[in-house]
C-alpha positions in Angstrom: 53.3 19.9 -53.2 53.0 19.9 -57.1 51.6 16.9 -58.6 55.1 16.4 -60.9 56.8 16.3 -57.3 54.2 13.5 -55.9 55.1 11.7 -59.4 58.5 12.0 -59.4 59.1 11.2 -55.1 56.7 7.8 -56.5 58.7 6.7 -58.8 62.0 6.8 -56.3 59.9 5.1 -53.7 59.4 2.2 -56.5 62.5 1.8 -58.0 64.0 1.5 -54.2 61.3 -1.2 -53.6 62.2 -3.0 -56.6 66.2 -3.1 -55.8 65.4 -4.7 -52.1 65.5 -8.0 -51.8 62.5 -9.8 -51.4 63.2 -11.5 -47.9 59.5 -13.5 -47.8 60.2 -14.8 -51.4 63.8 -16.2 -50.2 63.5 -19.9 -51.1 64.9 -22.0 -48.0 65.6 -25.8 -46.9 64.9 -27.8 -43.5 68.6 -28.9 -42.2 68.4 -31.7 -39.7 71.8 -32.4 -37.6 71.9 -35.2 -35.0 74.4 -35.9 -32.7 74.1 -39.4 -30.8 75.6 -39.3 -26.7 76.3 -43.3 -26.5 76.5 -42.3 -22.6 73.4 -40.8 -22.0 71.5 -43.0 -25.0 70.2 -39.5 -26.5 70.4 -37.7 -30.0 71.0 -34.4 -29.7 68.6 -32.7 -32.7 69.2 -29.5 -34.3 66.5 -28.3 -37.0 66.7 -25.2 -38.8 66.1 -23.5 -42.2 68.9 -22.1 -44.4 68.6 -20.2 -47.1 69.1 -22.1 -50.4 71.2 -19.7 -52.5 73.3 -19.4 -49.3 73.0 -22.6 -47.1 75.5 -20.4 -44.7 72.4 -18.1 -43.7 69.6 -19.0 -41.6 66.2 -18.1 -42.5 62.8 -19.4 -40.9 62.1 -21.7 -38.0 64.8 -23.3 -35.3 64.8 -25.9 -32.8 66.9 -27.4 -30.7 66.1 -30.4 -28.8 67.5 -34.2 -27.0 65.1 -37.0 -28.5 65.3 -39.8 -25.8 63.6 -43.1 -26.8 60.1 -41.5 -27.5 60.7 -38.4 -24.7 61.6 -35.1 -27.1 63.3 -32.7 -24.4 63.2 -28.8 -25.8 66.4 -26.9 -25.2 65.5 -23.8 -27.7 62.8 -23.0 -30.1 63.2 -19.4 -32.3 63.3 -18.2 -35.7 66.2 -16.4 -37.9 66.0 -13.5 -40.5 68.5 -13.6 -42.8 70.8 -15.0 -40.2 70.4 -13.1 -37.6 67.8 -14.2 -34.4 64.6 -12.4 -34.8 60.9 -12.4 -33.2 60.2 -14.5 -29.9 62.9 -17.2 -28.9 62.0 -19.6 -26.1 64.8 -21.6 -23.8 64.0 -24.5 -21.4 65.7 -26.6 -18.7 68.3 -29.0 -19.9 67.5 -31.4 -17.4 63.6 -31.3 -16.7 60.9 -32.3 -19.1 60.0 -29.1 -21.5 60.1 -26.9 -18.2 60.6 -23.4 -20.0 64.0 -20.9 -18.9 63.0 -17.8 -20.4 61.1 -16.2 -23.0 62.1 -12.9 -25.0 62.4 -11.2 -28.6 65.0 -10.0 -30.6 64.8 -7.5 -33.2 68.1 -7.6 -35.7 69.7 -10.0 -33.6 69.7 -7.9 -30.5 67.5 -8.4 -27.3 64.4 -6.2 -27.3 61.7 -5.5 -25.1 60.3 -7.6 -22.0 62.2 -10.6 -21.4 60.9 -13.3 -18.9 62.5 -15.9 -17.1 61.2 -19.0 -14.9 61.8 -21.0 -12.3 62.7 -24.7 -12.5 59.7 -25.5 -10.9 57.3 -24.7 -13.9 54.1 -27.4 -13.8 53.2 -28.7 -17.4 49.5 -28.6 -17.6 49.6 -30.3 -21.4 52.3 -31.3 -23.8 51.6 -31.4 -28.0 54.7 -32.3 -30.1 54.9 -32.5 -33.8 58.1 -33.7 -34.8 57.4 -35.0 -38.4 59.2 -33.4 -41.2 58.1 -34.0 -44.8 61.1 -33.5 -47.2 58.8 -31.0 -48.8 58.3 -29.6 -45.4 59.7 -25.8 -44.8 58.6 -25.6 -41.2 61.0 -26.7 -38.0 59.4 -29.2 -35.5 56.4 -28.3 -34.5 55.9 -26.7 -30.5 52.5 -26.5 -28.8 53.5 -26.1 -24.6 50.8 -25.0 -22.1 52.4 -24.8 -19.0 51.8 -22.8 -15.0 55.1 -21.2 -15.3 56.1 -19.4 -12.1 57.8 -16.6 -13.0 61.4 -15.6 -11.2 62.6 -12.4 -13.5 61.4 -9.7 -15.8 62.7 -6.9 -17.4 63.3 -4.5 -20.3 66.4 -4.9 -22.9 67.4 -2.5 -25.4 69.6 -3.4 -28.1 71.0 -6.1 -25.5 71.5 -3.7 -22.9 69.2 -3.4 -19.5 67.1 -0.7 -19.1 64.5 0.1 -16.5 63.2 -1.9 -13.6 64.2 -5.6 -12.8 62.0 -7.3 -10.3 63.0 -10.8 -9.4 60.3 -13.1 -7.7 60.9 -16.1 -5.1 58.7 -19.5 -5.7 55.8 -18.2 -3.8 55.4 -15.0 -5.9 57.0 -12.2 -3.2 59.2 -10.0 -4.4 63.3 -10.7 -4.0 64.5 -8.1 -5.7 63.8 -4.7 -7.5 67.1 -3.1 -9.8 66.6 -0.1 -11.9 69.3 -0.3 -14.5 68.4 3.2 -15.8 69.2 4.5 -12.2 71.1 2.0 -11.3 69.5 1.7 -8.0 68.8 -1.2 -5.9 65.2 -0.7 -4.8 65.4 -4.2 -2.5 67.2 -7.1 -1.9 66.1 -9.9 0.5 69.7 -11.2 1.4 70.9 -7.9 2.5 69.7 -7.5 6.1 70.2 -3.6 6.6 68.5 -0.5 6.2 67.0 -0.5 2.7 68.1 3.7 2.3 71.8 1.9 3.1 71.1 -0.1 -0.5 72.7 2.6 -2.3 75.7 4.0 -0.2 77.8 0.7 0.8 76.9 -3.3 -0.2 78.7 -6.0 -1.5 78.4 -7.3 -5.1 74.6 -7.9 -5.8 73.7 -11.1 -8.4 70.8 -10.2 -10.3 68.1 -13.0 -9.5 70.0 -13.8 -6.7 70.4 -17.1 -5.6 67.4 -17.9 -7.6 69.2 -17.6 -10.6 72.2 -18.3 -9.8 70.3 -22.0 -9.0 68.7 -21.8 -12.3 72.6 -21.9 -14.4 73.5 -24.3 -12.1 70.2 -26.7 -12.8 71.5 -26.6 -16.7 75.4 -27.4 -15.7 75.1 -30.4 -17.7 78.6 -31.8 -17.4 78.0 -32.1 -13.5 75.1 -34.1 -13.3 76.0 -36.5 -16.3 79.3 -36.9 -14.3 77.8 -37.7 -11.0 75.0 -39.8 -12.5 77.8 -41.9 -14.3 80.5 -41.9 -12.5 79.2 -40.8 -8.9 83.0 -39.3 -7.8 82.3 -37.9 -4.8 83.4 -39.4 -1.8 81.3 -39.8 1.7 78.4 -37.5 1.6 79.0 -33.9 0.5 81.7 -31.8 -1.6 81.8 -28.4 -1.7 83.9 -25.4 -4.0 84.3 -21.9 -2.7 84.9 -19.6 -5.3 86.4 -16.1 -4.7 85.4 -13.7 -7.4 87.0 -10.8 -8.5 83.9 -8.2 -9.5 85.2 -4.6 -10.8 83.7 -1.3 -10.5 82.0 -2.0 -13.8 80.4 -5.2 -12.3 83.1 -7.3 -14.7 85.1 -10.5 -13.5 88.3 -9.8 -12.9 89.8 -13.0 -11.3 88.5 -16.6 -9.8 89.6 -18.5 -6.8 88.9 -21.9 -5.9 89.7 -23.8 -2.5 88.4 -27.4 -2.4 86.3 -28.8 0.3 86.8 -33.2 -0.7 85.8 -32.1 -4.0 87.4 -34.3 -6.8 89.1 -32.4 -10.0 85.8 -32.2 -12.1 83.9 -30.7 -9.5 86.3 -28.0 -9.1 87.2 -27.4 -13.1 83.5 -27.4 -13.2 82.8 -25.1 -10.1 85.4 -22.4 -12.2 83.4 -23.0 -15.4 79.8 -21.6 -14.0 81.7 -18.7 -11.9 82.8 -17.7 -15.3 79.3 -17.6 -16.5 77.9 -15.5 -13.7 80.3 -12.6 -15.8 77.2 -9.7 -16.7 75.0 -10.6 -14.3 76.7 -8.8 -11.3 75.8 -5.3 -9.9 79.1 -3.9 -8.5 79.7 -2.9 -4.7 79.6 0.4 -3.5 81.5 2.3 -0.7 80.0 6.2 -0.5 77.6 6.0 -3.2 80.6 5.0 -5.3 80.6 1.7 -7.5 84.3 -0.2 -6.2 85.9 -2.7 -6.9 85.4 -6.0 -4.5 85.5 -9.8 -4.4 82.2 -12.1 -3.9 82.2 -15.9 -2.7 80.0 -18.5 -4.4 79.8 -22.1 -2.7 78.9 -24.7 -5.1 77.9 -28.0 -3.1 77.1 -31.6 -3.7 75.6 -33.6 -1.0 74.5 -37.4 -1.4 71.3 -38.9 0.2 70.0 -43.0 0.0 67.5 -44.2 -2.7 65.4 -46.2 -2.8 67.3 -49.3 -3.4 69.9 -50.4 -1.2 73.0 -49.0 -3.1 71.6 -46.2 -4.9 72.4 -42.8 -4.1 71.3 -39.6 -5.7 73.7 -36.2 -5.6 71.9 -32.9 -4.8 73.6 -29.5 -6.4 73.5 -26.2 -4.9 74.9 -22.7 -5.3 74.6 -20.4 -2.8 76.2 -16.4 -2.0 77.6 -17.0 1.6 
């Protein structure tokens, strides 16, 4: 190549650097939203940086967390490029004290790579929070968690999409279940008792985690346990909520059927709410090798037990695949 060709392809390559914008220079400004429940006595915080030409576009640090007298509870710590969710994003248990969900990165706003996710059982080892904010401050609170996490689910995404192997783990670390996505083969599952060379000719709708996850949305249903702490609705000792799903070939949900069990109207409304939520998370039936279409019951459950004091009761949730 001549050297008037190396000039000229130098001078494109610096003009194009000089018309892109220069993201890192971008200045920005620390938004801080609150939002007091009076019922549950807790601010809801949301911290994150905007940029400040454009106060519509996120740029920098984000958290979201409850601040609870002088408890801060995480819900979801990440960062934004130029408004859309990029690098590592972390999400933890609504309900238990920092006890991290899941852990993965996006790239463009799209899941990438090896995302990991936890049971509820995680044991904090040490906690560091820095939750001061200088007004001249461009960083997000401040998150320092060591934690045993026991891990329940790993995989691959690409661009949002599953690819590869999925291994799901129970609480003592054995293996629940093994889905190739790129295959789409179930390798094993503990709640089907046959033949594991039967996996792939006929099954019923498979929940990926099974009932591991499926426990894990339920821990976060947030409306449910606020409800039964508050109100306590349920009447004698235990409600239940079949649901009937509708899953299609294309593991989609279709349709949802409730029948009550002495289950009052939020348990049920609420019961519908999560079934909706289980909707990308089901690997579709077969019959011959062939994905079908096919229905799959969830029981959601509440059952009530003594405390300590004489009149004190505390509710126990459960979601199971019957």
């Amino acid at each position: 190549m001549t050297l008037s060709r190396l000039k000229f392809l130098a001078l494109i390559s610096v003009l194009i650097l000089l018309q892109m914008p220069d993201v890192a220079a971008q200045e920005i400004e620390l938004l801080v939203k609150r939002k007091y429940h009076l019922r549950e006595l807790t601010d809801y915080v949301t911290e994150y940086n905007v940029l400040k030409a454009n106060k519509q576009i996120k740029h920098g640090a984000y958290t979201k967390y409850k601040s609870f007298v002088d408890l801060i509870l995480f819900q979801e710590t990440g960062s934004y490029k130029m408004g859309q969710k990029d690098g590592v994003w972390e999400n933890y248990y609504s309900i238990a004290v920092n006890a991290i969900k899941s852990r993965g990165s996006f790239v463009n706003g799209k899941k990438n790579g090896v995302w990991t996710y936890y049971h509820r059982d995680s044991i904090r080892e040490s906690n560091y929070f820095d939750i001061s904010n200088p007004k001249d401050s461009k960083d997000s609170t401040g998150v320092i968690i060591k934690q045993t996490s026991k891990l329940m689910l790993a995989g691959m995404y690409l661009n949002d999409k599953r690819v590869g192997l999925w291994t799901t783990l129970d609480r003592s670390g054995g293996v629940h279940q093994k889905y190739d996505f790129s295959s789409q083969l179930l390798i094993k599952d503990e709640s089907i008792r046959k033949d594991s060379s039967m996996f792939n000719v006929n099954r019923k709708p498979v929940y990926l985690g099974g009932e591991y996850a499926l426990a894990a949305m339920l821990i976060d249903a947030d409306s449910i346990t606020s409800a039964l702490l508050y109100h306590k609705p349920v009447k004698g000792d235990s409600a239940a909520v079949l649901i009937t799903l509708k899953i299609t070939a294309g593991g989609k949900v279709t349709g949802i059927r409730a029948e009550s069990y002495k289950a009052p109207k939020f348990l049920i409304k609420e019961s519908n709410r999560l079934a909706v939520l289980t909707e990308g998370n089901w690997i579709p039936a077969l019959q011959n090798s062939k994905p079908v279409d096919s229905e799959r019951k969830i029981l959601f459950a509440v059952k009530a037990t003594k405390g300590k004091e004489r009149f004190d009761r505390i509710y126990w949730l459960s979601a199971t695949l019957p």
